[in-house]
C-alpha positions in Angstrom: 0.0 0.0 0.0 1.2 3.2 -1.0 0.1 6.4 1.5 0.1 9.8 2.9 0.0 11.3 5.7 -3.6 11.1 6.6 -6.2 8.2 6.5 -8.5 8.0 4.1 -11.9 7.9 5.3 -14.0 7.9 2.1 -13.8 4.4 1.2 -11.2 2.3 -0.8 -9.0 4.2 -2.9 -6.9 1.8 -5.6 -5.2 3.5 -8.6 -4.2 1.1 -11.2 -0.8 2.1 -12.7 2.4 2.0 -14.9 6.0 2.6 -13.2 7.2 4.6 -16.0 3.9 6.2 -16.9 4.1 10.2 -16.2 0.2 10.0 -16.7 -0.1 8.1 -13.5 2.7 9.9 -11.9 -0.2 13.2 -11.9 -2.5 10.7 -10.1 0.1 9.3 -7.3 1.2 13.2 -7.0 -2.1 14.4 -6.1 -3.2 11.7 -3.9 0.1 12.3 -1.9 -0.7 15.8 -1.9 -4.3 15.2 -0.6 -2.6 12.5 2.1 -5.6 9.8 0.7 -4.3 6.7 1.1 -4.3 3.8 -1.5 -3.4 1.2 -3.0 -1.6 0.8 -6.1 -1.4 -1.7 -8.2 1.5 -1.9 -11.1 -0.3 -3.1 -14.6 1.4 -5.1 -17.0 0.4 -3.5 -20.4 1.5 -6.5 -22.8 -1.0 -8.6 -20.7 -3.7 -6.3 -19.5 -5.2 -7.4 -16.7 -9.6 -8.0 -17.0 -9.6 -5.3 -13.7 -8.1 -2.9 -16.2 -10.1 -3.7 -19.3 -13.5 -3.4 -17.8 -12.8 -0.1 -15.4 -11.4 1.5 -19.1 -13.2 -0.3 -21.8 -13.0 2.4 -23.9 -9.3 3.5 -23.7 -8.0 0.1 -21.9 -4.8 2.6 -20.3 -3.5 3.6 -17.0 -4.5 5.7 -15.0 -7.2 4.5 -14.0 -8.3 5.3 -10.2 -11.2 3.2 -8.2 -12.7 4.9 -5.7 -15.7 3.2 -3.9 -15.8 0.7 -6.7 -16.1 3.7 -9.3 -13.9 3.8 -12.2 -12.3 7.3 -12.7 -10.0 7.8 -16.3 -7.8 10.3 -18.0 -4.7 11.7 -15.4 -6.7 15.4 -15.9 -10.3 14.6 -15.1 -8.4 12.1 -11.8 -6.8 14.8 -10.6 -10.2 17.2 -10.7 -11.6 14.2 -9.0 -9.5 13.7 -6.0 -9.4 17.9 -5.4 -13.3 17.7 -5.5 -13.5 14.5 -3.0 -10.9 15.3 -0.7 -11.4 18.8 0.5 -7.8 19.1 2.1 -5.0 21.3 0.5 -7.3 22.0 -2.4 -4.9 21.3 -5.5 -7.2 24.0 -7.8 -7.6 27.4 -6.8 -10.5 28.5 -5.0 -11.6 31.5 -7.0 -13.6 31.1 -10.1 -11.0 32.4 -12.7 -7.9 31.1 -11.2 -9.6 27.3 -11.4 -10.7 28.4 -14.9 -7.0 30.0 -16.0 -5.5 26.7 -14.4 -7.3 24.6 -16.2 -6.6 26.6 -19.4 -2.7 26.2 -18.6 -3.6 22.6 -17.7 -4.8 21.8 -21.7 -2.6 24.3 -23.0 0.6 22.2 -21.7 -1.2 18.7 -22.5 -1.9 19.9 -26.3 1.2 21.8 -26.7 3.6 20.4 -24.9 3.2 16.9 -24.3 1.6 15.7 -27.0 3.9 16.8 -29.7 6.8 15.4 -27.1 5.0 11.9 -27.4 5.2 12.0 -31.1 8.6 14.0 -31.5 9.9 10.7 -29.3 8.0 8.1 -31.8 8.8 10.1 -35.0 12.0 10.7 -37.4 13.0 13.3 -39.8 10.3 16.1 -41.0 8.0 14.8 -38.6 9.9 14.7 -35.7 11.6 18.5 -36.6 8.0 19.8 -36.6 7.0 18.7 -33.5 10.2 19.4 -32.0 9.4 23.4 -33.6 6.3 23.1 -31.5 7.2 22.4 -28.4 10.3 24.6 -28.2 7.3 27.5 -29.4 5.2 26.5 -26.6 7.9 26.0 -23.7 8.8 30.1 -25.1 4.8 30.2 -24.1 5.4 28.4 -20.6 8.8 30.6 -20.0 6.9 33.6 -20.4 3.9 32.6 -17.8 6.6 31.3 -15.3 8.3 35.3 -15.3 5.0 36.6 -14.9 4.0 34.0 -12.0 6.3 33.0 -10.4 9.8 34.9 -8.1 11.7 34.1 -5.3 8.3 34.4 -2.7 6.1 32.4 -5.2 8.6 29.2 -6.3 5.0 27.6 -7.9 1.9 28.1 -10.1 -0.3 26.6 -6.9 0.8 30.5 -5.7 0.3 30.9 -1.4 -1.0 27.1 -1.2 2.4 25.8 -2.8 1.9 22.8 -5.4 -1.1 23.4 -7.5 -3.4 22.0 -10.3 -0.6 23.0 -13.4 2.5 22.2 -10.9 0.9 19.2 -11.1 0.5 18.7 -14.9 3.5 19.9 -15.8 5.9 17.7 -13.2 6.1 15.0 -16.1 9.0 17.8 -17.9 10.9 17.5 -14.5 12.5 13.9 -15.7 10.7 12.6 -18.4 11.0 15.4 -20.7 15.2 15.0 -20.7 13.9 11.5 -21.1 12.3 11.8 -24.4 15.0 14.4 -25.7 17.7 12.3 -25.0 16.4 8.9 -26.7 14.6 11.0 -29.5 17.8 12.8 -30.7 16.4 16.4 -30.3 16.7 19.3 -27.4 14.0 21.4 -26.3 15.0 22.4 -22.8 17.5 25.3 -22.7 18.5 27.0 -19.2 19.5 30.2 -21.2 16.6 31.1 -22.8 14.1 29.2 -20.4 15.7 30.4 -16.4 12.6 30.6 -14.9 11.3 27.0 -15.8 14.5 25.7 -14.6 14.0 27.3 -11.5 11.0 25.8 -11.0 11.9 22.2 -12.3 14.4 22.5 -9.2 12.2 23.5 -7.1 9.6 21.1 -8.2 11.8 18.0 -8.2 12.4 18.7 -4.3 9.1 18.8 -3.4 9.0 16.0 -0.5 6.3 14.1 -1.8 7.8 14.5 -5.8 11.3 14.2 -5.1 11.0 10.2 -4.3 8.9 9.8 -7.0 10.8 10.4 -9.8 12.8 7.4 -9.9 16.1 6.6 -11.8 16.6 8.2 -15.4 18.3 5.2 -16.7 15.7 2.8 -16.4 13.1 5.6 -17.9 16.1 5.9 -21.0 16.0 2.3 -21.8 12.2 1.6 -21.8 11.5 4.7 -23.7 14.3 3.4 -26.3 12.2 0.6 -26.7 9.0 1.9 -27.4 10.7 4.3 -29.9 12.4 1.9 -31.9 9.3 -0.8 -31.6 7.2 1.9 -33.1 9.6 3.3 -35.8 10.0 -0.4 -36.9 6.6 -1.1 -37.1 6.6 2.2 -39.3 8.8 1.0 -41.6 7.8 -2.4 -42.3 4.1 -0.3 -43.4 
């Protein structure tokens, strides 16, 4: 059983996972946050187990979190989930258009960020150069929100509260991101013209309940070469 700091008293909690899933690494974040206890339970996705396939018939991936006996999907509409169920260090922000201005930075860094870091990492040539272009535009994006959010007072998006909502969303770039660049032959992380993400990437990565989380890069290096040269060889034998 993995836990946090408080009992949960809502009823069973089970989150049904991937170890090198950053997807699932939003859902383990938030509960830690929150302090809900739960158990986890490590999927094998070459053999899916029937738990999995009927609580995401639709999808049949991880995350997938049972609370009560009630399937929850997607990482995004989990972590809304747990904020709205467990009242405790609220994750979104309390007024109106910060939760809406969050959740816009949310699907901003989802659909700009890393989506086109999925397929830069299963792509080559033209295809991977324009998704690389994208992301490198929307991290300028990002950079420019961090200088206008954050300083040395507020190290986080979550502002006075600490960890928040797009803290959250965005932890993936903290080790998976330098991940994906190095097996996918491409760089989109640059200290020089990005300073204030960095400085939040270090803060973020020594967050007490992040910082054991993120695991060792090597092991994250060579599953990802794996899926990237699975993928680009089913590619070319199309």
């Amino acid at each position: 059983m993995a836990s946090g700091s408080v009992a949960n008293q809502e009823g069973k909690v089970m989150l049904l996972g991937f170890w090198c899933s950053p997807f699932v690494k939003r859902v383990e974040w938030a509960l830690k946050f929150k302090g809900v206890e739960y158990d986890y339970v490590e999927e094998d996705l070459t053999n899916k187990s029937t738990l999995l396939l009927t609580s995401n018939p639709i999808h049949k991936k991880v995350p997938v979190l049972i609370h009560n006996g009630n399937p929850i999907v997607e990482s995004l509409v989990i972590i809304e989930y747990i904020d709205e169920t467990w009242k405790q260090n609220p994750i979104l922000p309390q007024d109106p258009y910060e939760r809406a201005m969050a959740r816009f930075w949310a699907n901003f860094i989802e659909q700009k960020v890393t989506e086109p870091a999925r397929d830069a990492l299963l792509s080559q040539g033209e295809q991977q150069e324009k998704k690389v272009k994208e992301i490198k535009e929307a991290m300028e994006v990002v950079e420019g929100e961090a200088k206008a959010k954050l300083n040395d007072k507020t190290i986080f998006f979550g502002g006075e509260n600490g960890v928040g909502y797009v803290d959250i969303v965005l932890g993936w770039t903290c080790n998976w991101m330098e991940t994906v660049e190095e097996v996918g032959g491409f760089k989109v992380l640059d200290p020089e013209s990005q300073p204030q993400f960095h400085k939040w990437m270090a803060n973020f990565r020594e967050v007490p309940f992040i910082k054991p989380t993120l695991g060792p890069k090597e092991k994250l290096v060579e599953y990802f070469r794996m899926v990237r040269q699975a993928c680009l060889g089913l590619v070319a034998n199309k």
